[in-house]
PDB file with one MODEL, atoms N, CA, C and O in Angstrom:
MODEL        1
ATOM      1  N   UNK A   1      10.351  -9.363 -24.781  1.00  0.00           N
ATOM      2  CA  UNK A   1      10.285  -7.913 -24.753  1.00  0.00           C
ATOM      3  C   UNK A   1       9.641  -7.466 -23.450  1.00  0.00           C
ATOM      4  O   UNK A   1       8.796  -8.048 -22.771  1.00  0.00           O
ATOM      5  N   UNK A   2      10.275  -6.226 -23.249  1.00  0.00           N
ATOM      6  CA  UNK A   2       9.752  -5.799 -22.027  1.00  0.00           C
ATOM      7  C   UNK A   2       8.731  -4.348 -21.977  1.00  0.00           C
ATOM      8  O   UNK A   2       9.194  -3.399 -22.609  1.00  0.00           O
ATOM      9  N   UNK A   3       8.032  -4.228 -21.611  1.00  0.00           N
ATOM     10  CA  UNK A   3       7.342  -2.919 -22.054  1.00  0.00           C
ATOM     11  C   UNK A   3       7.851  -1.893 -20.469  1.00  0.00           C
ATOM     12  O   UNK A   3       7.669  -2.153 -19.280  1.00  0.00           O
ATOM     13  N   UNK A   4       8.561  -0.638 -21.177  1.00  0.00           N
ATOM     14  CA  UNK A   4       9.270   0.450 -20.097  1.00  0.00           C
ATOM     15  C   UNK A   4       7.859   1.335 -20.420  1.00  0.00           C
ATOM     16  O   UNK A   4       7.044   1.206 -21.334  1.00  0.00           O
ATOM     17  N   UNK A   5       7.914   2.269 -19.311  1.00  0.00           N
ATOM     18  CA  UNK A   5       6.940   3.908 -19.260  1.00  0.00           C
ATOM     19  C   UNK A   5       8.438   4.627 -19.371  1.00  0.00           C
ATOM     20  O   UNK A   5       9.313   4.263 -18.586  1.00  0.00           O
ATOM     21  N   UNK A   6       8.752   5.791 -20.495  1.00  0.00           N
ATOM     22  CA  UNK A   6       9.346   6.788 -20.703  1.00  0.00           C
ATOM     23  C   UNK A   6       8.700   7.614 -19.537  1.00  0.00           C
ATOM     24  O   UNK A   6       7.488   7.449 -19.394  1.00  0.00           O
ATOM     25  N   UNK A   7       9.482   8.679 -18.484  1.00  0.00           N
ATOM     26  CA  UNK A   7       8.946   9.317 -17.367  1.00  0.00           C
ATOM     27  C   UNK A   7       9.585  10.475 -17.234  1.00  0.00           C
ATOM     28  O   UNK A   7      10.617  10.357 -16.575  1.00  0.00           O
ATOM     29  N   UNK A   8       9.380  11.447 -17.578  1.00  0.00           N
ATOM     30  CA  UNK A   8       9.743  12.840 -17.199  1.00  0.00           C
ATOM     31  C   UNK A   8       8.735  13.752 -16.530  1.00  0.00           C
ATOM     32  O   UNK A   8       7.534  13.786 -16.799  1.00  0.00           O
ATOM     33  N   UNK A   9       9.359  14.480 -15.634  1.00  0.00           N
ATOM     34  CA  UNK A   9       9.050  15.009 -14.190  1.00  0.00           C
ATOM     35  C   UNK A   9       7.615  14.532 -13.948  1.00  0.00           C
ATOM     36  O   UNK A   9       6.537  15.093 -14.148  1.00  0.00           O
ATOM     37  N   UNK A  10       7.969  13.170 -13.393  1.00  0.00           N
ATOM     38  CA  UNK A  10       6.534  12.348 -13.172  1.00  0.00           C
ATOM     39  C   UNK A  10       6.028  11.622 -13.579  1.00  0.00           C
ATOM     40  O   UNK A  10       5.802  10.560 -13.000  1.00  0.00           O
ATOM     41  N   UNK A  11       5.549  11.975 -15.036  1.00  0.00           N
ATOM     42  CA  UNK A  11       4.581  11.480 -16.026  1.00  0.00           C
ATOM     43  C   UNK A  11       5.223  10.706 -16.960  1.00  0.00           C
ATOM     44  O   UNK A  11       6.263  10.852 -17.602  1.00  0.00           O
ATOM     45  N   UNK A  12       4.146   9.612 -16.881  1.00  0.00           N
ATOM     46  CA  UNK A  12       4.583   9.352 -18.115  1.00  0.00           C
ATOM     47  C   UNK A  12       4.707   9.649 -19.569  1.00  0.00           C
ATOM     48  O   UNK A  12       3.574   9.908 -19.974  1.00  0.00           O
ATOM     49  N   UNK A  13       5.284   9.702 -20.210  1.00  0.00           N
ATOM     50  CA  UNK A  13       5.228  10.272 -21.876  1.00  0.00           C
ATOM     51  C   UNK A  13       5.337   9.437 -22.931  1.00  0.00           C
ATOM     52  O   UNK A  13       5.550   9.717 -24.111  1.00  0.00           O
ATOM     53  N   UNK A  14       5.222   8.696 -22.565  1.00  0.00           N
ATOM     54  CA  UNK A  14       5.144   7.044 -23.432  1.00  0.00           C
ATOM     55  C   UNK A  14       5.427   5.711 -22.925  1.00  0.00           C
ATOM     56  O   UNK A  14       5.740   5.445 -21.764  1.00  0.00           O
ATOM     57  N   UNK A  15       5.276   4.803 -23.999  1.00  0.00           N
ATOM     58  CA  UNK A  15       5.405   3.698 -23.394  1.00  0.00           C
ATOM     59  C   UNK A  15       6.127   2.984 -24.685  1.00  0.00           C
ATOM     60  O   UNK A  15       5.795   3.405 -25.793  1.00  0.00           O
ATOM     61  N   UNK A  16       6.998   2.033 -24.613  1.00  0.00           N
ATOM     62  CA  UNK A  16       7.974   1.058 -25.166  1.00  0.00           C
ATOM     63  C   UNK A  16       8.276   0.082 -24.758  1.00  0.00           C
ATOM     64  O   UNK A  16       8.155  -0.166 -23.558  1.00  0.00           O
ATOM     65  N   UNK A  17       8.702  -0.669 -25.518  1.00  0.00           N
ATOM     66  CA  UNK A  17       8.961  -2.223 -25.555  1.00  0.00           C
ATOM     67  C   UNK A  17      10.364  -2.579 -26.155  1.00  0.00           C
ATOM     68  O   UNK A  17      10.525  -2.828 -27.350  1.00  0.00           O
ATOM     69  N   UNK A  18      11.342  -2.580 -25.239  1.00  0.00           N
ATOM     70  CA  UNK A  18      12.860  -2.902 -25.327  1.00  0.00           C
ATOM     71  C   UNK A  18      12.805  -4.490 -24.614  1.00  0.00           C
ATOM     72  O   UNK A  18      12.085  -5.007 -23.760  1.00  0.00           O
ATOM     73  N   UNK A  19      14.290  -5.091 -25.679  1.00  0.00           N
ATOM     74  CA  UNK A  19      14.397  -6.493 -24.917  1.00  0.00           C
ATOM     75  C   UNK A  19      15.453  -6.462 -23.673  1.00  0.00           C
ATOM     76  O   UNK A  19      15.808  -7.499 -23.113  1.00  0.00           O
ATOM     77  N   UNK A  20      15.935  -5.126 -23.285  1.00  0.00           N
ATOM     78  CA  UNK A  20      16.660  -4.763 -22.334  1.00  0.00           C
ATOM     79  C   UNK A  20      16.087  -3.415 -21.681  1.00  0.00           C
ATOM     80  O   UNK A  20      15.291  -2.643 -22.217  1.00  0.00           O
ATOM     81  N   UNK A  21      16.635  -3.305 -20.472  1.00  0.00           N
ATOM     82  CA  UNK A  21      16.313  -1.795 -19.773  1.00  0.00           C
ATOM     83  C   UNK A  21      17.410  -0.795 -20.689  1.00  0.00           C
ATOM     84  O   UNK A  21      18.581  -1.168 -20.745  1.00  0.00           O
ATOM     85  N   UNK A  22      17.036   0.365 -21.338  1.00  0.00           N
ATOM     86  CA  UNK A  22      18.347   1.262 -22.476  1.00  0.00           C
ATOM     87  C   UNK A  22      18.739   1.932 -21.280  1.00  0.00           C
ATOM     88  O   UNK A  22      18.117   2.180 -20.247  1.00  0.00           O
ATOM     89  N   UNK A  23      19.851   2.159 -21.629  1.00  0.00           N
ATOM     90  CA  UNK A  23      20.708   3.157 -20.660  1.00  0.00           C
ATOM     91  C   UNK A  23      20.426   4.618 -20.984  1.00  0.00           C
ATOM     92  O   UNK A  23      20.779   5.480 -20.179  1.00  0.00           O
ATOM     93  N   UNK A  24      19.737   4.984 -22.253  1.00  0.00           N
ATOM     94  CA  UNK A  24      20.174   6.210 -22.877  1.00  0.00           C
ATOM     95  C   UNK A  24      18.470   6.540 -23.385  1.00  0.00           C
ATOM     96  O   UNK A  24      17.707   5.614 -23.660  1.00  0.00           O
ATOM     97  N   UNK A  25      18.143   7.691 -23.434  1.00  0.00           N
ATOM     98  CA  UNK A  25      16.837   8.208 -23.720  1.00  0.00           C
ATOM     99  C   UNK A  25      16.661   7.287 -25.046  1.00  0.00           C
ATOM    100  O   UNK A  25      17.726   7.036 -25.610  1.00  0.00           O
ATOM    101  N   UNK A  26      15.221   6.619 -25.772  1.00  0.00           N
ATOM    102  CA  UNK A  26      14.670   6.524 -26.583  1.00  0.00           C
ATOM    103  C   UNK A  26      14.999   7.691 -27.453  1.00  0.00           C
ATOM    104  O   UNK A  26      14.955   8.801 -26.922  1.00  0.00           O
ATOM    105  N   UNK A  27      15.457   7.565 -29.241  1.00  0.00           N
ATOM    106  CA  UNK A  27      15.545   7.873 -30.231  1.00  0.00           C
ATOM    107  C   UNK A  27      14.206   9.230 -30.030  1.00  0.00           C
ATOM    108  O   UNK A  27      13.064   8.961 -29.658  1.00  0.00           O
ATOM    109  N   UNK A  28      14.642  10.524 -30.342  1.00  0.00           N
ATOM    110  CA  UNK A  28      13.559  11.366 -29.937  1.00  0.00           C
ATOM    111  C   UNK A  28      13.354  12.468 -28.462  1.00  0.00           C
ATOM    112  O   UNK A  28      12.852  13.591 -28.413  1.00  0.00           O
ATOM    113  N   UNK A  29      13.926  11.669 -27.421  1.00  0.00           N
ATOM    114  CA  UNK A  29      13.879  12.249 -26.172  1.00  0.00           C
ATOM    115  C   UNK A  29      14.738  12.749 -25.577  1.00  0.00           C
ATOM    116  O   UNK A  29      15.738  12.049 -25.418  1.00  0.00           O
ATOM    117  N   UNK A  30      14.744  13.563 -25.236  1.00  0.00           N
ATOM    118  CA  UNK A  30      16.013  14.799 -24.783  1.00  0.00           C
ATOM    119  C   UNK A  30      16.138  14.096 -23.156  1.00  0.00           C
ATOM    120  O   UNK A  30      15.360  13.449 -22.455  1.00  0.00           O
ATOM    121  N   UNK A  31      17.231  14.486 -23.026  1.00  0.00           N
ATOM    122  CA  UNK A  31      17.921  14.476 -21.398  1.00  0.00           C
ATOM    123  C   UNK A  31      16.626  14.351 -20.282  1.00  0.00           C
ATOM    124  O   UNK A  31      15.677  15.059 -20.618  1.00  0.00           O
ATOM    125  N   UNK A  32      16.515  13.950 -19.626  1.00  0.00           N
ATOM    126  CA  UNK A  32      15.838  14.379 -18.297  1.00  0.00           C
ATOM    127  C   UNK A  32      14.524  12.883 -18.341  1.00  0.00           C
ATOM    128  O   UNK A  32      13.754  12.630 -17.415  1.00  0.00           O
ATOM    129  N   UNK A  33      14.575  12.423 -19.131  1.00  0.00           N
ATOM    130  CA  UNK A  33      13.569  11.424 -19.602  1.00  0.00           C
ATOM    131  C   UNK A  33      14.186   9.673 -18.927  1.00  0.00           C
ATOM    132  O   UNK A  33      15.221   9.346 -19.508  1.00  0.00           O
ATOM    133  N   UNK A  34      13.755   8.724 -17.971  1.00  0.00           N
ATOM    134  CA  UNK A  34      14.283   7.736 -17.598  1.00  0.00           C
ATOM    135  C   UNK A  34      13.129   6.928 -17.881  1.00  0.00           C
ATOM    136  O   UNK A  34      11.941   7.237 -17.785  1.00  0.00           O
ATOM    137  N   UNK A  35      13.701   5.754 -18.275  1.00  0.00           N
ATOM    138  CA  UNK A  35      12.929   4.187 -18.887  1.00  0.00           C
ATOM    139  C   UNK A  35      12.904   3.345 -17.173  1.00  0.00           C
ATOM    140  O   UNK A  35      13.894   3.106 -16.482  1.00  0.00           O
ATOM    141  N   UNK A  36      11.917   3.135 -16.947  1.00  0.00           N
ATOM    142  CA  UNK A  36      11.346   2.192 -15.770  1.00  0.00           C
ATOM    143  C   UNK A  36       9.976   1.018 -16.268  1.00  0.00           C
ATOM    144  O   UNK A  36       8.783   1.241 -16.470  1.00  0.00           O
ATOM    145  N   UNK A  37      10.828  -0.332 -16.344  1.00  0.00           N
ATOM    146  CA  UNK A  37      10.001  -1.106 -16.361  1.00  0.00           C
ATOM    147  C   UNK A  37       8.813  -1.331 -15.700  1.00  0.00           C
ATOM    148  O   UNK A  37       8.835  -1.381 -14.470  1.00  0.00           O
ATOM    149  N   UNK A  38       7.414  -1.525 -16.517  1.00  0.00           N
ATOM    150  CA  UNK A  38       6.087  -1.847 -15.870  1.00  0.00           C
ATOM    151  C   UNK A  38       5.408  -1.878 -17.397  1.00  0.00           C
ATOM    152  O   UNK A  38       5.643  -1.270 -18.441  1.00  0.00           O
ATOM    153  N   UNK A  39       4.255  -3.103 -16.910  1.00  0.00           N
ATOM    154  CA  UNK A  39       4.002  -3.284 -18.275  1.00  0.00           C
ATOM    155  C   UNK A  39       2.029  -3.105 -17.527  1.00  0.00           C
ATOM    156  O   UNK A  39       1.219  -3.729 -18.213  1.00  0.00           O
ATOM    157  N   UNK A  40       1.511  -2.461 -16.483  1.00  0.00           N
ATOM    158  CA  UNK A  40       0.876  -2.240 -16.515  1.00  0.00           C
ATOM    159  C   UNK A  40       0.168  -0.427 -16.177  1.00  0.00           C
ATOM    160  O   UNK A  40      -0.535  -0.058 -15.237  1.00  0.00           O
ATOM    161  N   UNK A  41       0.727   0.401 -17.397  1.00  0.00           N
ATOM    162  CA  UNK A  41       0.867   1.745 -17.235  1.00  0.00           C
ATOM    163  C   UNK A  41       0.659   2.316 -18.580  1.00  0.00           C
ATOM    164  O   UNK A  41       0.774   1.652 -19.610  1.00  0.00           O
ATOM    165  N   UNK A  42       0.283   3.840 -18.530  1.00  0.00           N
ATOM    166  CA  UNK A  42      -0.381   4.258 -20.254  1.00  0.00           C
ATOM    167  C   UNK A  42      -0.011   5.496 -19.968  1.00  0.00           C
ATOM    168  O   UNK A  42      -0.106   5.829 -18.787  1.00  0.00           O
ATOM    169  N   UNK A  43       0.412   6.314 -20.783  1.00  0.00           N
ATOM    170  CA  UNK A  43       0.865   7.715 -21.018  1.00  0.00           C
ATOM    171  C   UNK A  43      -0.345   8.404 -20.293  1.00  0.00           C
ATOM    172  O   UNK A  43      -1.553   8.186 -20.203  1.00  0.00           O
ATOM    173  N   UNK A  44       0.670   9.473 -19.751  1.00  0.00           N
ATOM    174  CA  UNK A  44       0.149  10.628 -18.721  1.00  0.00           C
ATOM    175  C   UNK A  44      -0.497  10.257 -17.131  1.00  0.00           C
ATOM    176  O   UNK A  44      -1.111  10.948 -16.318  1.00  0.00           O
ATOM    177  N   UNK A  45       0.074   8.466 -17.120  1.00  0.00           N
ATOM    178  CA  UNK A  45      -0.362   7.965 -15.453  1.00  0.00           C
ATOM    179  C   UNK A  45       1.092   9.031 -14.741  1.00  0.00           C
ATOM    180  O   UNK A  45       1.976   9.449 -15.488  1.00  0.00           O
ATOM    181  N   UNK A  46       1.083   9.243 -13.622  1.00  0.00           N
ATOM    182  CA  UNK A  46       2.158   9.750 -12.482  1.00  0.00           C
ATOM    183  C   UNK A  46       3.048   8.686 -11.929  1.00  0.00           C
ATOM    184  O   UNK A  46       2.866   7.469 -11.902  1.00  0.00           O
ATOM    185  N   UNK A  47       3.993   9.364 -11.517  1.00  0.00           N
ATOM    186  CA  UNK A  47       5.409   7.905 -11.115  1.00  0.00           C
ATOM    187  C   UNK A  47       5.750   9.109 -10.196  1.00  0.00           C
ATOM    188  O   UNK A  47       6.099  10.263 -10.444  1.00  0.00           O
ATOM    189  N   UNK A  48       5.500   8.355  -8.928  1.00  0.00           N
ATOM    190  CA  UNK A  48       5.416   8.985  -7.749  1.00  0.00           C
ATOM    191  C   UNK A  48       6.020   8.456  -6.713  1.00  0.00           C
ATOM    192  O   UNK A  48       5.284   7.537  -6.353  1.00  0.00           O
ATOM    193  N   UNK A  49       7.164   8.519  -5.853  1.00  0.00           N
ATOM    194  CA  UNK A  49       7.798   7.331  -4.955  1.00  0.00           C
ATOM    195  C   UNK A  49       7.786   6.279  -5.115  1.00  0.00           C
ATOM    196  O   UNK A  49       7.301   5.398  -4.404  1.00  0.00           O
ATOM    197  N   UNK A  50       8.672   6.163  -6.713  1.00  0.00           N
ATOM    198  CA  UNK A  50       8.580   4.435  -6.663  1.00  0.00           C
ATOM    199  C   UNK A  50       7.384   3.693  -7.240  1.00  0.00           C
ATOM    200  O   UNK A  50       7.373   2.463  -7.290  1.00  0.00           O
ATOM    201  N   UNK A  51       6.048   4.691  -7.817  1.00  0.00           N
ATOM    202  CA  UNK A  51       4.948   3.716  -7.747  1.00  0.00           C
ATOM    203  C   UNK A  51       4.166   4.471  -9.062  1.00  0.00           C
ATOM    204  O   UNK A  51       4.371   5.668  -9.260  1.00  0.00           O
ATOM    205  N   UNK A  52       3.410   3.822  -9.798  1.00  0.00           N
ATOM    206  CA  UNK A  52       2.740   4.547 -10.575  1.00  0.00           C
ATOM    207  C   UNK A  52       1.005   4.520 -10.327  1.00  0.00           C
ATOM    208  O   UNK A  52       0.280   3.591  -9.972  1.00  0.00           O
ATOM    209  N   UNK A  53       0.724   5.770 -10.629  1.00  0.00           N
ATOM    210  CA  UNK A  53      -0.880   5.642 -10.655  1.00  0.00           C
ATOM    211  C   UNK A  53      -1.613   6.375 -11.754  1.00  0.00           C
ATOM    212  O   UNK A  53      -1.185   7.480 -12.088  1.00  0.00           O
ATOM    213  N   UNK A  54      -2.695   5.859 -12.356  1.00  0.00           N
ATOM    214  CA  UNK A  54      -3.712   6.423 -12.981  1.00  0.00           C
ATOM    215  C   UNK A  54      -3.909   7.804 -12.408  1.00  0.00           C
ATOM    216  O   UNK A  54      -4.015   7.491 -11.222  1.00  0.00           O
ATOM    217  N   UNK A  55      -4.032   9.133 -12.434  1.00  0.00           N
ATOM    218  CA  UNK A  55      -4.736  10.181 -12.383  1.00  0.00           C
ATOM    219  C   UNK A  55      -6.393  10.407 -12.234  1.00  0.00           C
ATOM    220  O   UNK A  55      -7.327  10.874 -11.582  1.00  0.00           O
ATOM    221  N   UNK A  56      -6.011   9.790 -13.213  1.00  0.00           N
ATOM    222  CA  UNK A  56      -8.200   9.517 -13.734  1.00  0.00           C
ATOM    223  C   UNK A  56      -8.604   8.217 -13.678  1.00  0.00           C
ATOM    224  O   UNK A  56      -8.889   7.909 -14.835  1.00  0.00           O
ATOM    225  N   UNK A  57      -8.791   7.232 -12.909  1.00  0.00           N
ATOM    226  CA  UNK A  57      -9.261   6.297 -12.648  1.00  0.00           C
ATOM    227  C   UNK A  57     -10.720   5.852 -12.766  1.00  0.00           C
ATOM    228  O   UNK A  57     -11.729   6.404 -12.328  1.00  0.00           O
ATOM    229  N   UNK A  58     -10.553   4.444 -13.636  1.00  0.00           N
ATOM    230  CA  UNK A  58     -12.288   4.694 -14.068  1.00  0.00           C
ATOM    231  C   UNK A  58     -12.811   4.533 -12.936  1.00  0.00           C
ATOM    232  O   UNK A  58     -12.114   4.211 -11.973  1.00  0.00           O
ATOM    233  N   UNK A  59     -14.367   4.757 -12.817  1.00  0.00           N
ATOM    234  CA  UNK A  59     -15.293   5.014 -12.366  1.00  0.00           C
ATOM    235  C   UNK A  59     -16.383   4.105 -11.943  1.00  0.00           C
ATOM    236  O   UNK A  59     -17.463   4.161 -12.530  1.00  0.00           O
ATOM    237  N   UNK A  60     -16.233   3.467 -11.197  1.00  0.00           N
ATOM    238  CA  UNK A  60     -17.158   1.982 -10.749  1.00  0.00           C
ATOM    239  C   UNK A  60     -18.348   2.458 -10.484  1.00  0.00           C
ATOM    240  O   UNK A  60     -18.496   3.238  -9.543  1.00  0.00           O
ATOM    241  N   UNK A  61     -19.367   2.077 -11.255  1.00  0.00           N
ATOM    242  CA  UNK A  61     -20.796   2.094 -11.164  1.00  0.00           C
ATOM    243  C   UNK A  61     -21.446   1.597 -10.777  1.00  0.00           C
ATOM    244  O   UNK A  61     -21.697   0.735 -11.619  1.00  0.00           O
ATOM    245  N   UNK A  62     -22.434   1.350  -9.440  1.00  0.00           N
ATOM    246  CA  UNK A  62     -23.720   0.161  -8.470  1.00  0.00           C
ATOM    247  C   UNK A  62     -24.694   0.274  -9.703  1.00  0.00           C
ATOM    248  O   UNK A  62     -25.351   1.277  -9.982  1.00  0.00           O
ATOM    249  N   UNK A  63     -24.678  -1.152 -10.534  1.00  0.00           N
ATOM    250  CA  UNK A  63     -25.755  -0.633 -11.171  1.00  0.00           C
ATOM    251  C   UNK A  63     -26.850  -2.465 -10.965  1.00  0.00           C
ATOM    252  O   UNK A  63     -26.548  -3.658 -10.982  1.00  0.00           O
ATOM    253  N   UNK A  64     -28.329  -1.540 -10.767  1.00  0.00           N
ATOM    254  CA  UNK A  64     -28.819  -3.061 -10.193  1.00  0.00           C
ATOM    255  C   UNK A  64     -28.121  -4.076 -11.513  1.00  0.00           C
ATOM    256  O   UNK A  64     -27.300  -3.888 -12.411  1.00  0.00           O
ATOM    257  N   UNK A  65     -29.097  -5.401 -10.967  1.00  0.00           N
ATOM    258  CA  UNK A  65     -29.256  -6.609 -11.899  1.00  0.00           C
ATOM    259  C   UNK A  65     -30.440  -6.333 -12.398  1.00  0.00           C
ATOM    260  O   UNK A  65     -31.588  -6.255 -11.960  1.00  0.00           O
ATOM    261  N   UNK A  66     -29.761  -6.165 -13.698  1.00  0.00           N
ATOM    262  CA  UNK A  66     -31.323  -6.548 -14.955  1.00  0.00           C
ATOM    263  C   UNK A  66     -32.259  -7.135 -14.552  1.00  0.00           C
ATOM    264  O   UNK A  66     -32.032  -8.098 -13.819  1.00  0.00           O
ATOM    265  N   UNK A  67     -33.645  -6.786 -14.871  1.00  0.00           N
ATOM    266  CA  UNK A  67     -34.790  -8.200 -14.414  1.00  0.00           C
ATOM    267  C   UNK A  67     -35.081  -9.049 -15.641  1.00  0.00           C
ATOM    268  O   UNK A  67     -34.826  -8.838 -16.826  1.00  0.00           O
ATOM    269  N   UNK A  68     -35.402  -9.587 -15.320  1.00  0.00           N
ATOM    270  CA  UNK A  68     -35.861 -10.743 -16.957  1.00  0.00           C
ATOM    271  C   UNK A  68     -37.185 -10.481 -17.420  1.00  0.00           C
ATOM    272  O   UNK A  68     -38.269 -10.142 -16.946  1.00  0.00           O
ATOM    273  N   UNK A  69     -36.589 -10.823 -18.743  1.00  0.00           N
ATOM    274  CA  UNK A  69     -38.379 -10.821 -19.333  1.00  0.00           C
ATOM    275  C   UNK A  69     -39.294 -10.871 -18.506  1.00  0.00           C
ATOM    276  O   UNK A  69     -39.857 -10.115 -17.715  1.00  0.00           O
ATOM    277  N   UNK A  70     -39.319 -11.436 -18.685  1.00  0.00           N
ATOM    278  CA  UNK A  70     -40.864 -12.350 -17.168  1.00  0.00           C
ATOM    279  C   UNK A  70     -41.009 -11.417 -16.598  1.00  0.00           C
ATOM    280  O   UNK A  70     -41.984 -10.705 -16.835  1.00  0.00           O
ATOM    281  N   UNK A  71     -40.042 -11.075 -15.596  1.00  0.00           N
ATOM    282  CA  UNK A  71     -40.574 -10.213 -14.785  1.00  0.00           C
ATOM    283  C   UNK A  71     -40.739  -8.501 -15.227  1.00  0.00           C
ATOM    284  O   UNK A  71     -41.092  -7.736 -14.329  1.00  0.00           O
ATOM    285  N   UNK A  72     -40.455  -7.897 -16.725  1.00  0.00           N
ATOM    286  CA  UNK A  72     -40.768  -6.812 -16.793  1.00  0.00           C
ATOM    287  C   UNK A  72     -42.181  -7.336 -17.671  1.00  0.00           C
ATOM    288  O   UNK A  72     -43.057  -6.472 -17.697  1.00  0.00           O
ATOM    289  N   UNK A  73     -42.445  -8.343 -18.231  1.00  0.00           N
ATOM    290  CA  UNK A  73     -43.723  -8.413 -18.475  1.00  0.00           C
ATOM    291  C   UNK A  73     -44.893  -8.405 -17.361  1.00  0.00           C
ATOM    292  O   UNK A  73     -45.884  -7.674 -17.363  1.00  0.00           O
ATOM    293  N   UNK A  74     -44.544  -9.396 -16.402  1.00  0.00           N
ATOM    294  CA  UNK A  74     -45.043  -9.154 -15.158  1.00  0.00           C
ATOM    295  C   UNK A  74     -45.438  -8.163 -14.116  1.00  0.00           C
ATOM    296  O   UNK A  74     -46.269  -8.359 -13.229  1.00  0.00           O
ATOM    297  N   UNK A  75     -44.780  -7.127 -14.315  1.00  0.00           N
ATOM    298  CA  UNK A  75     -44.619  -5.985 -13.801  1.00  0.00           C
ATOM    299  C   UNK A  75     -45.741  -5.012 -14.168  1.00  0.00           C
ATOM    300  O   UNK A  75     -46.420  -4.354 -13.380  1.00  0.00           O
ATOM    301  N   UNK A  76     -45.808  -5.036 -15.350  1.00  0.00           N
ATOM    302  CA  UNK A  76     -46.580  -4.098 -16.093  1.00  0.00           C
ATOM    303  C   UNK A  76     -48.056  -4.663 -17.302  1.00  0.00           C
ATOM    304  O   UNK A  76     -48.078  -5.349 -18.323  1.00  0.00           O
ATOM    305  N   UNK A  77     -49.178  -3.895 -16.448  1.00  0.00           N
ATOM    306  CA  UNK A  77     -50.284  -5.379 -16.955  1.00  0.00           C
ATOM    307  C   UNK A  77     -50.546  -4.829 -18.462  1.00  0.00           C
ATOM    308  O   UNK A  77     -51.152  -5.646 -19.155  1.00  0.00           O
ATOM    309  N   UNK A  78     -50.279  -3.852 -18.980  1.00  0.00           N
ATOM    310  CA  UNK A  78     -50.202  -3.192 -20.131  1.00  0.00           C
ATOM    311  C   UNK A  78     -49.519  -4.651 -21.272  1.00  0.00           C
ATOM    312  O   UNK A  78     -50.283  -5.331 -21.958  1.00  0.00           O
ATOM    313  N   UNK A  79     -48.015  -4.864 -21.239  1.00  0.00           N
ATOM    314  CA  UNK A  79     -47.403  -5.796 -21.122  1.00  0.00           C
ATOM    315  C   UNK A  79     -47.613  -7.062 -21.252  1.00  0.00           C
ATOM    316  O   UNK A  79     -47.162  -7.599 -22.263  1.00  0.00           O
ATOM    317  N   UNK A  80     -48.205  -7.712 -20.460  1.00  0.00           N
ATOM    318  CA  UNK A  80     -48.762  -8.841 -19.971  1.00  0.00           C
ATOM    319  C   UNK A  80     -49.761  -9.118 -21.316  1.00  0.00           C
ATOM    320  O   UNK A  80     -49.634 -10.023 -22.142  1.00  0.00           O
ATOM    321  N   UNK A  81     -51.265  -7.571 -21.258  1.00  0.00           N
ATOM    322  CA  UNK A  81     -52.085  -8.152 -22.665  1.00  0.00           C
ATOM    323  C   UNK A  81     -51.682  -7.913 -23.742  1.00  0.00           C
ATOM    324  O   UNK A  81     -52.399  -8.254 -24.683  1.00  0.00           O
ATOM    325  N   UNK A  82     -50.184  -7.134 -24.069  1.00  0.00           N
ATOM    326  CA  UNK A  82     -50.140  -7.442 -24.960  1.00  0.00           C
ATOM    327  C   UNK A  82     -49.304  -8.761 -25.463  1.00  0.00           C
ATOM    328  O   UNK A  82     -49.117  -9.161 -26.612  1.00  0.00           O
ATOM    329  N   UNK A  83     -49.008  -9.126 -24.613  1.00  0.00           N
ATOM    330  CA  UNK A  83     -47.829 -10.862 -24.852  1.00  0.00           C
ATOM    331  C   UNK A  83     -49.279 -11.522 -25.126  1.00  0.00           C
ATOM    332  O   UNK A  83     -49.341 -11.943 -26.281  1.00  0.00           O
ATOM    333  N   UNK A  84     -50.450 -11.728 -24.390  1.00  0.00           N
ATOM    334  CA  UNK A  84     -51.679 -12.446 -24.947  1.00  0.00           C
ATOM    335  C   UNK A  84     -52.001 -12.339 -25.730  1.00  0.00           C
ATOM    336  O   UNK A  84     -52.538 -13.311 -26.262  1.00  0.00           O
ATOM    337  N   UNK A  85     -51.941 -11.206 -26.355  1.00  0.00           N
ATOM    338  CA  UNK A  85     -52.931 -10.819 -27.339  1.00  0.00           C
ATOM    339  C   UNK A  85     -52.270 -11.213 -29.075  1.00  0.00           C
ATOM    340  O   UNK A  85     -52.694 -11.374 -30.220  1.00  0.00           O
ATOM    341  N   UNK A  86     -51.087 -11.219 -28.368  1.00  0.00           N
ATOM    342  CA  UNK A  86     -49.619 -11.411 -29.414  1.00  0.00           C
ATOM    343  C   UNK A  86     -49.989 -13.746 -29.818  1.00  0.00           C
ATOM    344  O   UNK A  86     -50.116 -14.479 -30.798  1.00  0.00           O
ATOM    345  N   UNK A  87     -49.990 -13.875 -28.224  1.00  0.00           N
ATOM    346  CA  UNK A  87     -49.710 -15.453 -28.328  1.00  0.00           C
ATOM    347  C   UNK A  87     -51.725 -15.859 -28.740  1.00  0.00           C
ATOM    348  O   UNK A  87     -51.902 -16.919 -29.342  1.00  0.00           O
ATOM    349  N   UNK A  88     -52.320 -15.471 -28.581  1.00  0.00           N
ATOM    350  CA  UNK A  88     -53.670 -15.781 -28.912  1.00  0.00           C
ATOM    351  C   UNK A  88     -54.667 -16.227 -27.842  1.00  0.00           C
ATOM    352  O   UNK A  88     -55.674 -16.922 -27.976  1.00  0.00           O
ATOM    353  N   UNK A  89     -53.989 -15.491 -26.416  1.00  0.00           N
ATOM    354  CA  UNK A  89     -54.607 -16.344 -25.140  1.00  0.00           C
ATOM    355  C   UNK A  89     -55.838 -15.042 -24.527  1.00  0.00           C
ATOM    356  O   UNK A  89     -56.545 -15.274 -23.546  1.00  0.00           O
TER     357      UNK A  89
ENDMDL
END
């Protein structure tokens, strides 16, 4: 099976899985609607010269590296007496 994006003026409007490219709109879809194979695409991306893109593209976040235990116990001497006070030191 092949997964098509249904595409009218642009957008996509669904997505399907035929074991052939259909010649003829999906059961439901009026005239003006063309099946173009891609199986990495989701309703309402754009089909734009040949190419499709997300609209809303997630959002990559810099986010530091976690510190470790240790070191947020370390950090903070609050912290620290209470891990002692916890272990009996």
């Amino acid at each position: 099976m092949n997964k098509y994006a249904i595409v009218k003026n642009g957008v996509v409007v669904n997505t399907v899985e035929y074991a052939e490219q259909p010649s003829t709109p999906p059961p439901g879809f009026e005239d003006g609607h063309v099946a173009i194979q891609e199986e990495n695409v989701s309703p309402n991306w754009h089909y734009v010269d040949g190419r499709f893109f997300d609209p809303n593209p997630p959002v990559i976040v810099d986010m530091p590296a976690p510190k470790s235990l240790t070191d947020m116990i370390l950090a903070d001497p609050t912290e620290l007496a209470k891990l002692k006070q916890a272990l009996g030191i």
